[in-house]
N, C-alpha and C positions, 0 to 999 in steps of 0.2 A: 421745089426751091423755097419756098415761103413756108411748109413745114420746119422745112432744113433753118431758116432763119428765127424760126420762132421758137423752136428747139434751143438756139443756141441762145437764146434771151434769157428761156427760162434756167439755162444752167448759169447763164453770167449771174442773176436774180438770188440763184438759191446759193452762190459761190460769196457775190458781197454780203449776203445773211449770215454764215456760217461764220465770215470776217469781221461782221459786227458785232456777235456773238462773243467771237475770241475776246477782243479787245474788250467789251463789256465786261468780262471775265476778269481777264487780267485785271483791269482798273479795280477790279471788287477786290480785289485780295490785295493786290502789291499800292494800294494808293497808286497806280498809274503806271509804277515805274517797273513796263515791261517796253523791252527792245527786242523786236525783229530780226529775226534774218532768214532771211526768202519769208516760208509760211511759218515759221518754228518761234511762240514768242520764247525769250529769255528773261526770267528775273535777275535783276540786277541789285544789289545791297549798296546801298549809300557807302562814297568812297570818299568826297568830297563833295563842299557845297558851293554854287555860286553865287558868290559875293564879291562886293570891292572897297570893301570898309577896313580889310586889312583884320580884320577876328578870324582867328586859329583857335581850336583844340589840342590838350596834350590827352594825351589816355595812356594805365596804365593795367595792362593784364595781370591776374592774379592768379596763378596756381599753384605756384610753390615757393613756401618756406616768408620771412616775414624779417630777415636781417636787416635790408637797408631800408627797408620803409620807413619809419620814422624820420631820419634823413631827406627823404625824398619829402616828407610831408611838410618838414621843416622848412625845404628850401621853398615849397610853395607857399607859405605861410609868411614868409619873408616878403618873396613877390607878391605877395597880395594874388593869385591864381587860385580860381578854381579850376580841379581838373576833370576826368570822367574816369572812375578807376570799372574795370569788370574782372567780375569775382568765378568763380568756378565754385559750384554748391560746398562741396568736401572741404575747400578753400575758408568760406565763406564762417560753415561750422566750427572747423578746426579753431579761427584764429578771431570769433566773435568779437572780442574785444576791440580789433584793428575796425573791422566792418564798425561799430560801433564810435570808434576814433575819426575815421574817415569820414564818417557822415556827419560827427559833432565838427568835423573842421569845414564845414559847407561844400565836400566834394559829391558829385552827382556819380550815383554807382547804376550799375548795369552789370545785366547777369550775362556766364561766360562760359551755360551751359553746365550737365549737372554732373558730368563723368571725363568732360574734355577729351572729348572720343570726335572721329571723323563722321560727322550729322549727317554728310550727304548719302550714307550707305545704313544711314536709316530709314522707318517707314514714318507716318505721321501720327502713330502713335507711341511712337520711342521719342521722337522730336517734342511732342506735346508733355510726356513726360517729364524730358532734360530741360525743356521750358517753364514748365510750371512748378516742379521742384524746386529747382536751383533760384527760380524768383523770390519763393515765400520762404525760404532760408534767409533772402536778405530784409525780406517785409518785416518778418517777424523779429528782427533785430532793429530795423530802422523805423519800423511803421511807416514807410514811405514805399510807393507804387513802383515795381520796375517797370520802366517803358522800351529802356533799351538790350538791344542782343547783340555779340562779338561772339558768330562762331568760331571754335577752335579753330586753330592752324587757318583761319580765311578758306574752311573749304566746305563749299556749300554749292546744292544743285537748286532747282526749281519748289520742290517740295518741303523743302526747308524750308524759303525765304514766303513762300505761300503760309505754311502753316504757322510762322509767326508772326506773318501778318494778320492771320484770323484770329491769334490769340492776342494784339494789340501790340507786339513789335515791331518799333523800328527797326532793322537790321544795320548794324555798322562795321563797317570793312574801315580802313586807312590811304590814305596817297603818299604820307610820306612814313617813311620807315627805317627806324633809325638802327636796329640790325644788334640793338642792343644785349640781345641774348646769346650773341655768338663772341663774348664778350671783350669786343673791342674798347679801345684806350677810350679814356670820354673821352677827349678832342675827338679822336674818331668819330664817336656815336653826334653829341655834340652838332657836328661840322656837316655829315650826311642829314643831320633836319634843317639844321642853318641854309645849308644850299640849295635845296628841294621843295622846302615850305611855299607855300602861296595864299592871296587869298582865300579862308574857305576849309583850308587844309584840315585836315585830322593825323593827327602824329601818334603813332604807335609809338610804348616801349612798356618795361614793365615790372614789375614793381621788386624785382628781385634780383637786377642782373648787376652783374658783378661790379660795374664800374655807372649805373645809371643814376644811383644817388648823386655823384660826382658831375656827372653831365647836364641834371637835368639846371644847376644853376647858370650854367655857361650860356644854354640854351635861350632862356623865358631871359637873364639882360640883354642877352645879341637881340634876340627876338623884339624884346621892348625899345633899345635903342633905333631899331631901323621901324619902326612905327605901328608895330603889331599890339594887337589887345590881344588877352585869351579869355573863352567861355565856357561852359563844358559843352557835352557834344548837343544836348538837351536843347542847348538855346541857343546852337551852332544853327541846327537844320528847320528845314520848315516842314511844320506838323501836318500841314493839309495844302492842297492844291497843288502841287507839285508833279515833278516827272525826274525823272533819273536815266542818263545817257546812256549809251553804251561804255563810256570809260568809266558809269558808276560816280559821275558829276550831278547834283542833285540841283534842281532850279525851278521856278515858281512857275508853275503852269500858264501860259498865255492864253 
């Protein structure tokens, strides 16, 4: 009997090791921000930040084509906003000069990936690639560091969100989503951030869709009227100490 009890010490013993292990793990790659479920950790990409200061993000993906941008940049140039544009490398190349406008108008860019292909059914050295690629496409136009990442399509597994974080990104998803590519009326687009914004928020849309040059002014006065600031995402979230939820809510570690 007291083998039997001693036995099971030593597997409780080498069972919390192997759990302080994981979690030591994770915290080393994701800054922290893994969630559980049962034994299985999950990485999770910053979706939202907690705050209560009423500071929002607008972002604006970039992969194809460059007609209403200006517009869009206009209308934030007006609002006094900066935003967080993410480029896609082939993007970034093509239309240098935008990259280059963007950045002279104080917008905070992040890379969007080098081929806009689906990451999660890559390995970590196709990831490292589309990572490191598509960053120095925008370096070398801006001379400025990318810190942050917006996988395509929001679709990402463990091994993504690990290996950009060992290569120094943040990873950024959205909470509110204004659907703007499936080119709804601006009041539409508009009206679905208006309603769904909250503290903290990060607003998807993106820099080419049909009707979001038109939307984005509707947005940033409602937004300002009802007592919203914007920042880009860079000085939205916090850099260190931190934990990230299961819903992808990011908050300052306790």
């Amino acid at each position: 009997m007291i083998r039997v009890i001693k036995l099971k010490n030593v597997l409780l013993t080498l069972l919390a090791a192997v759990l302080i292990c994981a979690l030591s793990t994770a915290a080393y790659f994701t800054g922290a921000y893994a969630v559980y479920y049962g034994n299985s950790p999950r990485l999770i990409p910053i979706y939202s930040v907690e705050r209560n200061d009423k500071v929002v993000s607008i972002s604006f993906d970039c992969a194809w084509g460059t007609e209403h941008t200006d517009e869009i940049l206009n209308a934030l140039r007006v609002s006094n906003v900066r935003a967080t544009f993410f480029m896609v490398e082939f993007w970034a190349e093509k239309y240098s000069d935008f990259v280059k406008k963007i950045d002279d108008a104080g917008h905070e860019i992040g890379t969007h990936s080098s081929t806009h292909s689906y990451m999660s059914k890559q390995n970590a050295e196709e990831i490292k690639l589309e990572l490191t690629t598509s960053s120095e496409a925008i370096e070398n136009i801006t001379g400025k560091k990318v810190e942050l990442f917006r996988p395509p399509y929001g679709d990402y597994d463990n091994e993504l969100i690990k290996t950009a974080s060992e290569l120094g990104f943040y990873t950024i998803q959205w909470d509110t989503d204004s659907l703007d590519w499936k080119d709804l009326s601006a009041t539409d687009i508009a009206m679905r951030v208006i309603n769904n914004v909250q503290s903290g928020s990060i607003i998807l849309m993106h820099n080419n869709g049909l009707h979001t040059a038109e939307a984005v002014p509707i947005i940033l006065e409602t937004l300002k009227n009802k007592g919203y600031s914007f920042v880009p995402i860079g000085e939205l979230i916090y850099k260190e100490n931190y934990t990230v939820d299961g819903a992808g809510r990011q908050q300052p570690a306790k």
